[in-house]
Biopython code that builds the backbone (N, CA, C, O; Angstrom):
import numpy as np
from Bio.PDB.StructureBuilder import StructureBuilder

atoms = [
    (1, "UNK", "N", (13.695, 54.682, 7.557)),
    (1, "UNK", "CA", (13.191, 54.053, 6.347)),
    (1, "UNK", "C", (14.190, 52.997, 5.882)),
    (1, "UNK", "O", (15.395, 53.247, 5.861)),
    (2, "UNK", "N", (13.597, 51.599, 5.440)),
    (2, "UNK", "CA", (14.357, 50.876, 4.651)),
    (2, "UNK", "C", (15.193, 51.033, 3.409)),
    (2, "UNK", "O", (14.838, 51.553, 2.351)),
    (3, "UNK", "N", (16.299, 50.527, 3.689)),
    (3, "UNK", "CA", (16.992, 51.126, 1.887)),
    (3, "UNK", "C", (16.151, 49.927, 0.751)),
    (3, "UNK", "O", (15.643, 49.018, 1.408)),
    (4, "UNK", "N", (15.983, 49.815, -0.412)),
    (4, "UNK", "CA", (15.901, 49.893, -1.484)),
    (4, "UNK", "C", (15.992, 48.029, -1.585)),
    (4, "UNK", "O", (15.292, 47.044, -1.816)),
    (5, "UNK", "N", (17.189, 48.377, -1.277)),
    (5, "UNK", "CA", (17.784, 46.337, -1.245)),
    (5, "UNK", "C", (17.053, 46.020, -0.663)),
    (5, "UNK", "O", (16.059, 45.550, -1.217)),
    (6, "UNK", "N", (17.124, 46.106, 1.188)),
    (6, "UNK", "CA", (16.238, 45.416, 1.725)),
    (6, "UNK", "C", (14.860, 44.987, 1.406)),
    (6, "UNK", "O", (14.500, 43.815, 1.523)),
    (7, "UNK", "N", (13.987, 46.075, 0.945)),
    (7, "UNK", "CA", (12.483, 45.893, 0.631)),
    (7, "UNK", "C", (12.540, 45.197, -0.410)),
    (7, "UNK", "O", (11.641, 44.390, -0.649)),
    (8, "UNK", "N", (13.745, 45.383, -1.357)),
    (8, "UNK", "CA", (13.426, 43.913, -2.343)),
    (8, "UNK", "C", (14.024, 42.759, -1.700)),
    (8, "UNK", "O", (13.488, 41.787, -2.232)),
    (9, "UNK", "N", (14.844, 42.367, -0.845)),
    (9, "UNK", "CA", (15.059, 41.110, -0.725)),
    (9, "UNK", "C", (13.618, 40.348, 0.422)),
    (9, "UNK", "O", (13.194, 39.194, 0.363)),
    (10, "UNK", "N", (13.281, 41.158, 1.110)),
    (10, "UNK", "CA", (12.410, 41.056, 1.788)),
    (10, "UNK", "C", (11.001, 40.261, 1.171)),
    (10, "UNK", "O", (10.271, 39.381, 1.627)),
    (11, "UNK", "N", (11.025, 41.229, -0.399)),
    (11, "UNK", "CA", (9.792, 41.122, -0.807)),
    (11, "UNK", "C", (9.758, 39.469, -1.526)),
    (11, "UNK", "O", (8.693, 38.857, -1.446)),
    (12, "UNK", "N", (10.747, 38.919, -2.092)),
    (12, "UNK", "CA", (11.070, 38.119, -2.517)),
    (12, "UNK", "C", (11.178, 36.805, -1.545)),
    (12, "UNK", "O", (10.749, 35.714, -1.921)),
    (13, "UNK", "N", (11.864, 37.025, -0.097)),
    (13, "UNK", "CA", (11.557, 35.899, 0.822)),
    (13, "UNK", "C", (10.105, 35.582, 0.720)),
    (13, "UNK", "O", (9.740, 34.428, 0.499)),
    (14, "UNK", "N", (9.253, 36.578, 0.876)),
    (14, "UNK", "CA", (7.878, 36.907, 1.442)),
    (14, "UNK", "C", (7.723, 36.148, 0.057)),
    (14, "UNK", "O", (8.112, 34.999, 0.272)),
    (15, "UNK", "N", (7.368, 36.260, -1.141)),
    (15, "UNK", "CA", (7.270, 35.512, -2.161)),
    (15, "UNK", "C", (7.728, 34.356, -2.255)),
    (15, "UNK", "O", (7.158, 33.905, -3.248)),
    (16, "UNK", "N", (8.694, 33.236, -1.680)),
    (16, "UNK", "CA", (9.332, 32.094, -1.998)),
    (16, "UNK", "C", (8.593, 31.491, -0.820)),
    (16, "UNK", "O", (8.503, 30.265, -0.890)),
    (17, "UNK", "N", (7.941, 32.158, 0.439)),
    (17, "UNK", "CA", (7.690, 31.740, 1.451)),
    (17, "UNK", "C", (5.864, 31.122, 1.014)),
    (17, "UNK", "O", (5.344, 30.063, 1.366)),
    (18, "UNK", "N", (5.238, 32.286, 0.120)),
    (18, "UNK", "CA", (4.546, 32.198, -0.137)),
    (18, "UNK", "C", (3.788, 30.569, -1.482)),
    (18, "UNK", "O", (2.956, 29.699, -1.741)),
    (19, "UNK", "N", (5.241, 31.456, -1.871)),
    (19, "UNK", "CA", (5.064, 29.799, -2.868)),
    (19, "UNK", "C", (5.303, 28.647, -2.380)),
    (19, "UNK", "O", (4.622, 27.902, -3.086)),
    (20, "UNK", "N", (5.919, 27.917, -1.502)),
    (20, "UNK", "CA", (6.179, 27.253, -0.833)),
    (20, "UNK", "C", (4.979, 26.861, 0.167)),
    (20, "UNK", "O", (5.003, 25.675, 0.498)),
    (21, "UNK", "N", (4.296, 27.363, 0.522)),
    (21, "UNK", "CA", (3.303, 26.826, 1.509)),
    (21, "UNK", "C", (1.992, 26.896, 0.586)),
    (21, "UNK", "O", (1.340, 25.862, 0.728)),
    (22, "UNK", "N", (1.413, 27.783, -0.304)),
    (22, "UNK", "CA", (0.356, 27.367, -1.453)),
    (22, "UNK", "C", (0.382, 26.444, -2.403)),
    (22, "UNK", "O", (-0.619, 25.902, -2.870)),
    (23, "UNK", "N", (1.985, 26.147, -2.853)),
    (23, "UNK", "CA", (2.521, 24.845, -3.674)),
    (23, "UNK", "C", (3.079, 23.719, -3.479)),
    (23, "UNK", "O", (3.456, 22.895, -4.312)),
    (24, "UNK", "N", (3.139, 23.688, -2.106)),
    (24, "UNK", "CA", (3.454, 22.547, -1.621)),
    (24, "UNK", "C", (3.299, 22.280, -0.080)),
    (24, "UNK", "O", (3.632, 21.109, 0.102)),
    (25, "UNK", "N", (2.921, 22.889, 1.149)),
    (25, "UNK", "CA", (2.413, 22.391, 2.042)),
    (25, "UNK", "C", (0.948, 21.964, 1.744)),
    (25, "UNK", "O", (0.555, 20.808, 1.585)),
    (26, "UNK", "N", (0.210, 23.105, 1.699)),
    (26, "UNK", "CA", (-1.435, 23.083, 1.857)),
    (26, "UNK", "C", (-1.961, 21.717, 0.549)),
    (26, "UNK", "O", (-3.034, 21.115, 0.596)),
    (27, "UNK", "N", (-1.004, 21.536, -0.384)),
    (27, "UNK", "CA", (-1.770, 20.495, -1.575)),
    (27, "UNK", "C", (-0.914, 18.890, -0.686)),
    (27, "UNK", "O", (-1.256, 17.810, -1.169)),
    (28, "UNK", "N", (-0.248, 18.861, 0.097)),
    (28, "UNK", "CA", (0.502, 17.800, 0.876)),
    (28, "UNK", "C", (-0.673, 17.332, 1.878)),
    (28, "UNK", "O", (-1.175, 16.210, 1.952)),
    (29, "UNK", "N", (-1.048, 18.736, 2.793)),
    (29, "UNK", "CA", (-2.312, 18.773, 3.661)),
    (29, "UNK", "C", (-3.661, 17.754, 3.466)),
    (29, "UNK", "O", (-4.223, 16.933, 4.191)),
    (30, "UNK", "N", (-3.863, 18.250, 2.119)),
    (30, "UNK", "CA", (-4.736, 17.745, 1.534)),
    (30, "UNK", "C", (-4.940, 16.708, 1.110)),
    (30, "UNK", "O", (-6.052, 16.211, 1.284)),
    (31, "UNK", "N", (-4.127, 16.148, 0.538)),
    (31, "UNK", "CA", (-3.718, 14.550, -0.026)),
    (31, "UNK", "C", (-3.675, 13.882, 1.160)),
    (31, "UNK", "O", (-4.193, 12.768, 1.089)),
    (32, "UNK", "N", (-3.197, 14.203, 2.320)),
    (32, "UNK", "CA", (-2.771, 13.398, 3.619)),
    (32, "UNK", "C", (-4.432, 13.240, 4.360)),
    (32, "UNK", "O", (-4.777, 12.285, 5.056)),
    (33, "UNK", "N", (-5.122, 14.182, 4.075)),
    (33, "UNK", "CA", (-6.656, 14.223, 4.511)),
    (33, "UNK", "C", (-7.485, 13.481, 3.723)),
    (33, "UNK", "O", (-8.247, 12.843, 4.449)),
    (34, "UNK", "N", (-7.686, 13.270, 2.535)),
    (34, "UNK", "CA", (-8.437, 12.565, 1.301)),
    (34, "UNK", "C", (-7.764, 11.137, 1.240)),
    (34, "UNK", "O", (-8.439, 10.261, 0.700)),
    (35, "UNK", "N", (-6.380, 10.756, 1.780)),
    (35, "UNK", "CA", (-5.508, 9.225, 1.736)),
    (35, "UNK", "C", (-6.585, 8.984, 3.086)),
    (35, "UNK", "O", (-7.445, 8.104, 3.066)),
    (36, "UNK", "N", (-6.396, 9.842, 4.154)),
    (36, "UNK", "CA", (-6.534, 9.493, 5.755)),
    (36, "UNK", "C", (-8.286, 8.547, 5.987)),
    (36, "UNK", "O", (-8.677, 7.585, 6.649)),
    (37, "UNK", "N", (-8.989, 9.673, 4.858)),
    (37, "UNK", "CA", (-10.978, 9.750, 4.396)),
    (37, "UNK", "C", (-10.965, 8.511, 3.977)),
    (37, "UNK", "O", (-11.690, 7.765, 4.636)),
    (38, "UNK", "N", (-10.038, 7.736, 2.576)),
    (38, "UNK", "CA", (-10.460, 6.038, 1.502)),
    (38, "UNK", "C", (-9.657, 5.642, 3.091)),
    (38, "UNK", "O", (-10.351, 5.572, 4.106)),
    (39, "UNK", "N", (-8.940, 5.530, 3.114)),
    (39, "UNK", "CA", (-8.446, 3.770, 4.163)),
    (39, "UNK", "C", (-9.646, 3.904, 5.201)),
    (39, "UNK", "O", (-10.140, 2.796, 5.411)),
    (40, "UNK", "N", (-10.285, 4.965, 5.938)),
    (40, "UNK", "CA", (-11.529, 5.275, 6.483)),
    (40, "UNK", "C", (-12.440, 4.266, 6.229)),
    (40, "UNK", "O", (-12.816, 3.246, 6.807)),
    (41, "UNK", "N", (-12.755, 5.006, 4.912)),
    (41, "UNK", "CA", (-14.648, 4.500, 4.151)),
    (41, "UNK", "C", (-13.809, 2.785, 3.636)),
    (41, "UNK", "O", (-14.664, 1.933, 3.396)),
    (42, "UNK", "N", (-12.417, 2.315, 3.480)),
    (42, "UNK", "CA", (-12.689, 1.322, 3.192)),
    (42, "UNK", "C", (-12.590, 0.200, 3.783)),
    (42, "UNK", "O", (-12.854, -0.908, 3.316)),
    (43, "UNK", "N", (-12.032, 0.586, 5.301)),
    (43, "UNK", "CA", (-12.096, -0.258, 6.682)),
    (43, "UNK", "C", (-13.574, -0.361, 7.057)),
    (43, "UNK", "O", (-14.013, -1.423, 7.501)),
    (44, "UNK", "N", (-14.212, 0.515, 6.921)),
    (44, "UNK", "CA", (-15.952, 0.606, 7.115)),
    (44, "UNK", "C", (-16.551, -0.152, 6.166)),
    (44, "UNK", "O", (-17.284, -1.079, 6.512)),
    (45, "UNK", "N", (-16.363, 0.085, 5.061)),
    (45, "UNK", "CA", (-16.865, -1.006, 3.929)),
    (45, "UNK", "C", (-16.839, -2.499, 3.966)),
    (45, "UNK", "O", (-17.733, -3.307, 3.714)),
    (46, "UNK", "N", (-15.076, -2.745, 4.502)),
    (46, "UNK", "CA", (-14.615, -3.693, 5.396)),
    (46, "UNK", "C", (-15.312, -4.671, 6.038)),
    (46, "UNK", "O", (-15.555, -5.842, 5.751)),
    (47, "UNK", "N", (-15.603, -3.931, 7.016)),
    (47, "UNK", "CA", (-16.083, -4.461, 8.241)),
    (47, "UNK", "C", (-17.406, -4.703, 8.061)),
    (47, "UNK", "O", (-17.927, -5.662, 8.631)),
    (48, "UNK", "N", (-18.294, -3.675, 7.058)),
    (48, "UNK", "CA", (-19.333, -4.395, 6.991)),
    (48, "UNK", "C", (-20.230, -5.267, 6.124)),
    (48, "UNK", "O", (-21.335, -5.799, 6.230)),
    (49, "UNK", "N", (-19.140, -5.165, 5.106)),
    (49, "UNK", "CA", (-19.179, -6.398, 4.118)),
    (49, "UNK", "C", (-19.418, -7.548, 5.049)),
    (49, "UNK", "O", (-20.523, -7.889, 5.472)),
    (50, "UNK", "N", (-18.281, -8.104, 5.320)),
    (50, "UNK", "CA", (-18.358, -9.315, 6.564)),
    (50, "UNK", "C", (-18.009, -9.139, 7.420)),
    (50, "UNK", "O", (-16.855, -8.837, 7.724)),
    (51, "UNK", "N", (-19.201, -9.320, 8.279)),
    (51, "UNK", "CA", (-18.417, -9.076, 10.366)),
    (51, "UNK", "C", (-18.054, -10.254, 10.719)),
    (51, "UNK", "O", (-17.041, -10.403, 11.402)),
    (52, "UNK", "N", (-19.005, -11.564, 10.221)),
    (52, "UNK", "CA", (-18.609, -12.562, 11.057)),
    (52, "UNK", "C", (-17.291, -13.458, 10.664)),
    (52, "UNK", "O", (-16.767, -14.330, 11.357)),
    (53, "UNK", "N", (-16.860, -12.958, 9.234)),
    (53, "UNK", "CA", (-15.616, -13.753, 8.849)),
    (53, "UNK", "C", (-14.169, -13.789, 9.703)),
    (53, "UNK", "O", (-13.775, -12.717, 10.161)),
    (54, "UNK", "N", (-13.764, -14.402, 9.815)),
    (54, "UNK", "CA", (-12.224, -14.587, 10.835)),
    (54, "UNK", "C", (-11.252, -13.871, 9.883)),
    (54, "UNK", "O", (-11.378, -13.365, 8.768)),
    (55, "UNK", "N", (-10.239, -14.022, 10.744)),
    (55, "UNK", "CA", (-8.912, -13.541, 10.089)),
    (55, "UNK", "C", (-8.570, -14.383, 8.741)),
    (55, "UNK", "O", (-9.069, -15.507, 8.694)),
    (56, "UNK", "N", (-8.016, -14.092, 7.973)),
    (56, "UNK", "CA", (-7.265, -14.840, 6.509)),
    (56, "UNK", "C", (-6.427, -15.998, 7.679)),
    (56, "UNK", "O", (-5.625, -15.800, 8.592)),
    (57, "UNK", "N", (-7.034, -17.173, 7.152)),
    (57, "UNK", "CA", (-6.076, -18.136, 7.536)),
    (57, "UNK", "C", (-6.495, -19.271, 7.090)),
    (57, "UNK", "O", (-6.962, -19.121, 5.961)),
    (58, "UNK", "N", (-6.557, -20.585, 7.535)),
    (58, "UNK", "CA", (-6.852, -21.823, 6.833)),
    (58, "UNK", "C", (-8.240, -21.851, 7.368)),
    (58, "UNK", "O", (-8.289, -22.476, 8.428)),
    (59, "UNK", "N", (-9.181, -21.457, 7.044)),
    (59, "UNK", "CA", (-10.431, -20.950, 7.624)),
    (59, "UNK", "C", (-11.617, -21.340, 6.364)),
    (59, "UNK", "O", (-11.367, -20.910, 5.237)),
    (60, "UNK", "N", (-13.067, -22.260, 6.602)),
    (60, "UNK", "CA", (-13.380, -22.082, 5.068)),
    (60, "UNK", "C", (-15.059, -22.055, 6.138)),
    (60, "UNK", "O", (-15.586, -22.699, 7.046)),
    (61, "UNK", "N", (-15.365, -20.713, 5.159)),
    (61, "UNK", "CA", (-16.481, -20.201, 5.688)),
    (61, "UNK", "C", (-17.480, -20.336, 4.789)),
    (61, "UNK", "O", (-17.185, -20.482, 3.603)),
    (62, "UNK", "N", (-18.814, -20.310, 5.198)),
    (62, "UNK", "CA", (-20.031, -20.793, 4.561)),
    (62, "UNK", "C", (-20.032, -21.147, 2.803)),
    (62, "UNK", "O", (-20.623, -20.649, 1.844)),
    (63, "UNK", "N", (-18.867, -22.469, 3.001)),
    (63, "UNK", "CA", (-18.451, -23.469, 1.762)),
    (63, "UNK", "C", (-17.586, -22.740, 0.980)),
    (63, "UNK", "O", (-17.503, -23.032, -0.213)),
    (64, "UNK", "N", (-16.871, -21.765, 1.475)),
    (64, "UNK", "CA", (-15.688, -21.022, -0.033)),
    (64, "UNK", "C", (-14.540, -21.394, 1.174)),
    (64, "UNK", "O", (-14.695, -21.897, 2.287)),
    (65, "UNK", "N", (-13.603, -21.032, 0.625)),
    (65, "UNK", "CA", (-12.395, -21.726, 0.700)),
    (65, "UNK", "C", (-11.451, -20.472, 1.017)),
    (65, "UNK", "O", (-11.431, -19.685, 0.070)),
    (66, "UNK", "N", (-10.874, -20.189, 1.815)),
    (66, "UNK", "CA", (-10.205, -18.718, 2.326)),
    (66, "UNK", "C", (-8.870, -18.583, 1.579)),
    (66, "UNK", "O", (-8.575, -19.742, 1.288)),
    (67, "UNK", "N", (-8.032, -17.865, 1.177)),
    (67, "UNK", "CA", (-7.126, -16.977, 0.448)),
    (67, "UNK", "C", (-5.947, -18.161, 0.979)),
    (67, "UNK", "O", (-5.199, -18.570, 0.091)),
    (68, "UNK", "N", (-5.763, -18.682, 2.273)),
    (68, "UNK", "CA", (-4.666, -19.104, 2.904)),
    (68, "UNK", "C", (-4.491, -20.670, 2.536)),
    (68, "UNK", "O", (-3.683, -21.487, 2.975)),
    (69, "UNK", "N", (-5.308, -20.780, 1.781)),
    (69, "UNK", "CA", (-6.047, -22.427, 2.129)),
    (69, "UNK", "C", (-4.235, -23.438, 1.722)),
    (69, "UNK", "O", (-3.221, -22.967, 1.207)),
    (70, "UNK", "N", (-4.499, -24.912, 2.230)),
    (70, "UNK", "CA", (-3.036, -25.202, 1.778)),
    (70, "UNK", "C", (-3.324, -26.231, 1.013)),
    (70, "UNK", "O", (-2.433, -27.081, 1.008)),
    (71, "UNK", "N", (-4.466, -26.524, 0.208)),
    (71, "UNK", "CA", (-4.793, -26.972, -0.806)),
    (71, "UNK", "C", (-4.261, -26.223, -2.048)),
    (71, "UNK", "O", (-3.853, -26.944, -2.959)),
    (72, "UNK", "N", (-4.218, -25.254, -2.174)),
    (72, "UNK", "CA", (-4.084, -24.436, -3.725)),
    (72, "UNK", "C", (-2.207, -24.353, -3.620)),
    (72, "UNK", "O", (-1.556, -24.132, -4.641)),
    (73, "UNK", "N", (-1.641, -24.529, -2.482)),
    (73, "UNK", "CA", (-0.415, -24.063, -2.024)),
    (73, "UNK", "C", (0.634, -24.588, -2.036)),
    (73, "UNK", "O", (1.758, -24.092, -1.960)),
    (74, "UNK", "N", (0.059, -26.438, -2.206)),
    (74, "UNK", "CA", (0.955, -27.377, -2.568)),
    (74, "UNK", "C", (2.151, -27.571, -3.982)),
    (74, "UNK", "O", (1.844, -27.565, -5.174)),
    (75, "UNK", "N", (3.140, -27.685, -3.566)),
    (75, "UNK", "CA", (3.625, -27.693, -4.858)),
    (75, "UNK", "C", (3.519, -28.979, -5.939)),
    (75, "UNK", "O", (3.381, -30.122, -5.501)),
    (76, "UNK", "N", (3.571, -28.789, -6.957)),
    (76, "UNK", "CA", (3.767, -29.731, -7.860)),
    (76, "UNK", "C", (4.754, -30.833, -7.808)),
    (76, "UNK", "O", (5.860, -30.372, -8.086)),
    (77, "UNK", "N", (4.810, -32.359, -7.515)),
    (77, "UNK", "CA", (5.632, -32.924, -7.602)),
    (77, "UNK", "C", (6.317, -33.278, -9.347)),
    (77, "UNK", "O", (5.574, -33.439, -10.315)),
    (78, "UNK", "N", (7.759, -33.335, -9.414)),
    (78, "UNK", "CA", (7.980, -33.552, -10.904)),
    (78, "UNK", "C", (8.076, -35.205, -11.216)),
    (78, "UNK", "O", (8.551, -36.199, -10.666)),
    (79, "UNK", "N", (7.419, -34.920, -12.294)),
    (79, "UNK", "CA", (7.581, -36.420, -13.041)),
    (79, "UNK", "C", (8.944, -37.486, -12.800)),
    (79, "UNK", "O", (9.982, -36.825, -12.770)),
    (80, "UNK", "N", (9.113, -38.565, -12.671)),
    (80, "UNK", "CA", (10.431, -39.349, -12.949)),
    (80, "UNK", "C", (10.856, -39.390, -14.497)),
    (80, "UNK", "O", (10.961, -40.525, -14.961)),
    (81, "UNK", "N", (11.163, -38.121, -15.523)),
    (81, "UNK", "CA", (11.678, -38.646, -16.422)),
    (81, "UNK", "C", (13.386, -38.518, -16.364)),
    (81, "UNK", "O", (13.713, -37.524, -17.012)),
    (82, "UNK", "N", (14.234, -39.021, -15.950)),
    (82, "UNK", "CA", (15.814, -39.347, -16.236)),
    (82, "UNK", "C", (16.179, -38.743, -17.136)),
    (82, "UNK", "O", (16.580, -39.607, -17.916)),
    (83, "UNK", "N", (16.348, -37.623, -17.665)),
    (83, "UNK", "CA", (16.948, -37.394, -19.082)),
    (83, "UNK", "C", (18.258, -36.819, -18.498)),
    (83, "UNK", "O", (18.911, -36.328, -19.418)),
    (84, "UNK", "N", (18.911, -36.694, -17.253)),
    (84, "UNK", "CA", (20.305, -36.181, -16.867)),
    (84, "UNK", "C", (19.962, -35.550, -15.462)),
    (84, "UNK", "O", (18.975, -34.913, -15.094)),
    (85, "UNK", "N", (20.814, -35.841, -14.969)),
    (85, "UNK", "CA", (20.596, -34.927, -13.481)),
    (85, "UNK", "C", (19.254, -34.980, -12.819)),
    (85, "UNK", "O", (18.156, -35.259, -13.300)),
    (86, "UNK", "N", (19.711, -34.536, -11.201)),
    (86, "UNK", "CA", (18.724, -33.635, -10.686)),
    (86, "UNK", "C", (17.879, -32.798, -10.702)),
    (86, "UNK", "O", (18.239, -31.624, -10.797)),
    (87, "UNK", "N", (15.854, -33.266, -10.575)),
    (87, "UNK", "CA", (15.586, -31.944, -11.435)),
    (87, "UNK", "C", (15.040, -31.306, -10.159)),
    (87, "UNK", "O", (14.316, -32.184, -9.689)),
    (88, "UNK", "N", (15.000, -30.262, -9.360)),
    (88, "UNK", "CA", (14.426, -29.538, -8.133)),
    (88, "UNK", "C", (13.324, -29.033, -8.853)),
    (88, "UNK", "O", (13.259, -28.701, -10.037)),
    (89, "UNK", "N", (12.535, -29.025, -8.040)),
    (89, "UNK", "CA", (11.590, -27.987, -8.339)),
    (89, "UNK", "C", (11.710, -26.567, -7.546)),
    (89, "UNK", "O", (11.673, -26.618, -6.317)),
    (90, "UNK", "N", (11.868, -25.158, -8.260)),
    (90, "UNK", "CA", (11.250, -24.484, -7.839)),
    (90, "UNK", "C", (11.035, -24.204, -5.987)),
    (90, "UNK", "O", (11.809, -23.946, -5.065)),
    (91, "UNK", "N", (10.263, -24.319, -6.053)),
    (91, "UNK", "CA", (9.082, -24.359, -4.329)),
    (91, "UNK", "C", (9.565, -25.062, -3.529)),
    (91, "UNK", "O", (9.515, -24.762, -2.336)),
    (92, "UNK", "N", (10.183, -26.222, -3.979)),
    (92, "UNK", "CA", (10.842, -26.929, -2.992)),
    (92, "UNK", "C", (12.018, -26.537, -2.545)),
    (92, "UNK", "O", (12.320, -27.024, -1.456)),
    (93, "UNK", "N", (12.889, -25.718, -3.087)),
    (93, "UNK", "CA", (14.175, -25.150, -2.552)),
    (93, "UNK", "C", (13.711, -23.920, -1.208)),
    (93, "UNK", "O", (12.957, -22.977, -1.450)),
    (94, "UNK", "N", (14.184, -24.111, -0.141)),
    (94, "UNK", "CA", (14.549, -23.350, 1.101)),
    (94, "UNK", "C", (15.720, -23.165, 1.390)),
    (94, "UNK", "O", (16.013, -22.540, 2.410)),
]
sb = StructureBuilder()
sb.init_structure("model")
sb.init_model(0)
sb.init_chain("A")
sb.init_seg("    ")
for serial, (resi, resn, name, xyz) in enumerate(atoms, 1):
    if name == "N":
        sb.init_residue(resn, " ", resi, " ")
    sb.init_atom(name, np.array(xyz, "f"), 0.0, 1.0, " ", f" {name:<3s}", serial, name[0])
structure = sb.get_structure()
């Protein structure tokens, strides 16, 4: 027969082991299955929203104008007003 200690320390692994996989594997499980299901249904949604559209690029499909376009992308040139110095813009620094 077990002494006394043991069956309680025992009982207590068996308990931390328990909490540990009902409180935090199996709800991990789950989230990783329901994340795995939306990127799913929304690659499908995706795809069949528009099949025939191309990749995002300088691309302008039945008259709209695609995300990449390098019309919207241009930067602003600045005015010539002289009031001291060099003025950079922004966008133009690399």
């Amino acid at each position: 027969m077990m002494p006394l200690s043991e069956i309680f320390f025992l009982a207590v692994v068996l308990y931390v082991l328990y909490r540990f996989v009902f409180n935090f594997v199996v709800p991990i499980a789950k989230t990783t299955r329901q994340v795995r299901q939306q990127f799913r249904n929304m690659q499908e949604m995706h795809n069949q929203q528009d099949p025939f559209q191309g990749s995002y690029g300088n691309q302008e499909t039945n008259g709209r104008q695609s995300y990449g376009s390098s019309a919207s992308t241009q930067p602003k040139k600045p005015t010539s007003n002289d009031k001291g110095g060099e003025y950079i813009d922004f966008e133009e620094i690399k």
